[in-house]
N, C-alpha and C positions, 0 to 999 in steps of 0.2 A: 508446600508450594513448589510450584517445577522454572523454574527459568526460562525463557522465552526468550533464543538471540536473534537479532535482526541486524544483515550485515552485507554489505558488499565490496570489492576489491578490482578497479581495474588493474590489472598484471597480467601478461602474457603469459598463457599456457601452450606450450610447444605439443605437448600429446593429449588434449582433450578426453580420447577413451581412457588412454591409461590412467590420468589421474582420476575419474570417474570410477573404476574400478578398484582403486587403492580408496579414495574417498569411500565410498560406499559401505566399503567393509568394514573400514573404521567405525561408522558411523553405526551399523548394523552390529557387529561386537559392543557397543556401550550403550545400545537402544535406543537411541533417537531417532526420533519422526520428524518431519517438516516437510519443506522441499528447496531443493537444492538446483540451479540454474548453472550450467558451466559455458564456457566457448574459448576461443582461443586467447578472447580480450579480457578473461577473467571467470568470474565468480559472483554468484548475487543470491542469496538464499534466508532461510529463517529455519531455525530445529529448536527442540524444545526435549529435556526428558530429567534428570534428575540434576541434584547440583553438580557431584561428582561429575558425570557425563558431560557435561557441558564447559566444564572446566578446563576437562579434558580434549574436547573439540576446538576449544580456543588454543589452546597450546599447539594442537597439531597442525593447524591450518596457517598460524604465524611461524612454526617448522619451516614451511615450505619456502626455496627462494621466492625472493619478492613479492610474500605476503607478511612479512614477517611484522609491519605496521597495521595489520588489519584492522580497522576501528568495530566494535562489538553495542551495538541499541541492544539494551537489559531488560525482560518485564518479567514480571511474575505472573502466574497463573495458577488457579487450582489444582488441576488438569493439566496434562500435556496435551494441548488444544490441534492435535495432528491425529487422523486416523493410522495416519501409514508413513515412511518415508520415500521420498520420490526425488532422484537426483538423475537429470535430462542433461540432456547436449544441444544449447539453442545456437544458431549464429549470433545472436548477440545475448547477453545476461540480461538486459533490459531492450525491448523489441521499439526503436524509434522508427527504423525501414530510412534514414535519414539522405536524401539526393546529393550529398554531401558526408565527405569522409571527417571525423569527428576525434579528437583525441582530447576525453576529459582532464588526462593528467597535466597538460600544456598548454590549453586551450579554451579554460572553463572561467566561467564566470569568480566573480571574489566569493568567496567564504564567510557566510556571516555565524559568528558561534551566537548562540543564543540571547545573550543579553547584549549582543550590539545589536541584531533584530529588533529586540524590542524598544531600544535605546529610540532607533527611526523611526517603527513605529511612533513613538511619543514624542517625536521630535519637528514636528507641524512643518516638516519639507515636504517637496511635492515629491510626490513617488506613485507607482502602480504596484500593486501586487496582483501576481499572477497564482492561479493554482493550479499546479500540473498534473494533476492526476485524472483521472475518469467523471465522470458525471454521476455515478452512481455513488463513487466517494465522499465528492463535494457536499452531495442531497445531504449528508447527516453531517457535514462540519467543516467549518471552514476559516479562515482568519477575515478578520473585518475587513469590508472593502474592498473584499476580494476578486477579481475577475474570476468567473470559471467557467470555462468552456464547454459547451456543452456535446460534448464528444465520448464515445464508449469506449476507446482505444487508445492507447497512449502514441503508436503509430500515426492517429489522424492528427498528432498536434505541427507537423512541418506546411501540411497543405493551411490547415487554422490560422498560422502565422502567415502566410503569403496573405490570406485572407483578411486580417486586422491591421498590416504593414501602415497603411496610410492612417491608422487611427488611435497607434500607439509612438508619439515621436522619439525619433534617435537618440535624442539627446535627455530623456526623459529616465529618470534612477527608477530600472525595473527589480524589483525583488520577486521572487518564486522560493516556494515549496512546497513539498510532496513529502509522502509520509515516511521514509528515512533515508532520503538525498539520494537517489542514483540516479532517477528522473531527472532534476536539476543538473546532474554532472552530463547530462547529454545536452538538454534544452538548453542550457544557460549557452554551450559551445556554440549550438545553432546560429541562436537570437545574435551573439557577436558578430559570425561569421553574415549574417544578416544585413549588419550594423548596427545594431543596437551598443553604443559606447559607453554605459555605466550599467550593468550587467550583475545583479548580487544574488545570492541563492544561501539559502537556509541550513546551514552544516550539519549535520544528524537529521535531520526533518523534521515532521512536527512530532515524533515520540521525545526524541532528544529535547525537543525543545520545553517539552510538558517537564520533565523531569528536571532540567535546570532552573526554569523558572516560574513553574508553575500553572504556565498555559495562558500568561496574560495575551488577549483581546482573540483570544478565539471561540468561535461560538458552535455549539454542539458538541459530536463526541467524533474520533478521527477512527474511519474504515481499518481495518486489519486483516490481513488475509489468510486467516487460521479461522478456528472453530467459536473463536469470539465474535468474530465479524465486526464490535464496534467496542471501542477503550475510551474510557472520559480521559480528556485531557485540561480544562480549566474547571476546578469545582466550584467557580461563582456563574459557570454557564452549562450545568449539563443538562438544564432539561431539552428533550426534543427541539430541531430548527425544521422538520419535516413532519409529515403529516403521512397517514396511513393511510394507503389507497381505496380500501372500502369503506371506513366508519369516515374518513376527512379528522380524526382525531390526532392528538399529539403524537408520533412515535418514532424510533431512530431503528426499529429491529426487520432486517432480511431476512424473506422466508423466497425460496424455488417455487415455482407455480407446483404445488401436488399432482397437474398433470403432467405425465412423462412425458408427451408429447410438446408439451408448450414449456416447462422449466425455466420459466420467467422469473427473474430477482427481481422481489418487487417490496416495496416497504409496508408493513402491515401489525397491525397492533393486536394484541390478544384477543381480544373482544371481534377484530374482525376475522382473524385468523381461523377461531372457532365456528363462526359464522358460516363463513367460507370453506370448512373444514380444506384449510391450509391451499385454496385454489386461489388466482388473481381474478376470476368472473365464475359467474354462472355455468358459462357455456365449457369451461375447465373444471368446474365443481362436478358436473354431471356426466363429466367424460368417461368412456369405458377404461380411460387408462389410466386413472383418478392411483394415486397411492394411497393409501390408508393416512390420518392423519392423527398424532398423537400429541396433543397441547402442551402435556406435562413435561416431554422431549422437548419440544418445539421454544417453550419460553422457562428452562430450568434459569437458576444464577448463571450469571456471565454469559447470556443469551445462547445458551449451549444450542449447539447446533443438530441438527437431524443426523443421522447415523447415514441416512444414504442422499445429502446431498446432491446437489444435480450439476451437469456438466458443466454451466453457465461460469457457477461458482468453482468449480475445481480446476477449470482448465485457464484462468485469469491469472494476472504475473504474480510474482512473488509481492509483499509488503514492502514496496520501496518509495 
């Protein structure tokens, strides 16, 4: 089994290339794959490759001044669920584009550790929960009750909020989470500066929160942004909450439209997938730019993913 970290750290980085190229090498000497996000505000990434390595990656990156608290989400995998490793230089580690200057560290909504989450949950107060992540996430899992926006971008969640302002009251205990908190270390800031005055957000996300407590009242399985694509997180609810696009049948597994031209993520179950040989329509199945489509790849254990992937899915943020 290979270790899967998912991590991020707002800290000031003073030289963003250089530490990219010292990062890098590290990373590339002990073989690890992921991808790795930097900017001046920090750090936001996921790598995966033996225990050793990974060990050893957690050591180096707490080296560094002012990461030396870095918090580490753990999974296990078969497979090192990375083709390659890919360590970029974004303006922000997570992309909100926010009209408003934003400091997680000062600024952020309260911290909830896991089992005080759930404590509210079960605790028949009035509350909203929000979910901040993409719409394509949401589709296969989510917490009960959940508001979820139906947005492709984590950027389009600022204009979203101007747009619900009069429908979510101020004074009203919001909760949010996203799948290992750095989303919420932005939004929760927003929603305050907002006004939004009882402001709470999900501390490690919802991986963390599977593993402390087992994933009470969430339903489906939570998105990943590696070669799994989807991780059960409560075992009293993982059958499918979606439905696959061509059969209408149960399923929780993303496949890329097979045409190159369209490379549409689209939810699709075996049965139709073969059907389809791995396209979202007809008018895609019979395209001249059709990829070949191989079932046995397509739906191995741990929904292993296609070797050549399409853009849609590879250029979307890190797991956070």
């Amino acid at each position: 089994m290979f270790p899967v970290l998912l991590y991020y750290k707002f800290s000031s980085i003073e030289n963003p290339q250089e530490f990219l190229a010292e990062h890098k090498a590290f990373c590339n000497s002990h073989g690890l794959k992921g991808r790795i996000y930097l900017s001046e505000e920090g750090i936001n990434g996921t790598v995966s490759g033996t225990a050793e390595a990974t060990e050893a990656y957690k050591k180096e990156l707490c080296s560094k001044p002012g990461f030396e608290d870095t918090e580490f989400k753990e999974d296990l995998a078969e497979r090192i669920p990375f083709a390659k490793l890919a360590v970029k230089i974004r303006p922000e580690i997570v992309t909100l584009k926010s009209p408003i200057d934003l400091d997680p560290n000062t600024e952020g909504g309260r911290r909830l550790r896991p089992h005080e989450w759930k404590a509210i949950m079960e605790s028949g107060q009035d509350f909203v929960v929000i979910d901040a992540r993409n719409n394509y996430e949401s589709k296969v899992g989510h917490f009960e009750g959940a508001i979820k926006p139906d947005l492709k971008n984590f950027y389009d969640f600022p204009q979203w909020l101007d747009e619900v302002e009069d429908e979510i009251p101020k004074d009203k205990k919001v909760l949010m989470y996203c799948t290992g908190g750095i989303r919420c270390e932005k939004f929760s800031v927003l929603m305050k500066k907002k006004g939004w005055q009882d402001v709470n957000q999900l501390h490690g996300g919802i991986l963390n929160y599977a593993k402390e407590t087992g994933g009470a009242h969430f339903l489906g399985k939570c998105f990943v942004f590696d070669d799994r694509l989807v991780v059960p997180v409560n075992p009293e609810h993982e059958e499918p909450i979606s439905h696959c696009e061509i059969t209408g049948q149960p399923a929780d597994t993303y496949l890329n439209c097979a045409n190159m031209e369209c490379n549409r993520l689209f939810i699709c179950s075996e049965e139709g997938a073969r059907l389809m040989e791995g396209a979202c329509s007809e008018e895609c199945k019979n395209h001249p730019f059709k990829r070949p489509f191989n079932p046995e790849n397509a739906f191995a254990p741990f929904r292993k993913w296609y070797n050549y992937f399409g853009n849609e899915f590879k250029e979307r943020e890190v797991s956070s």
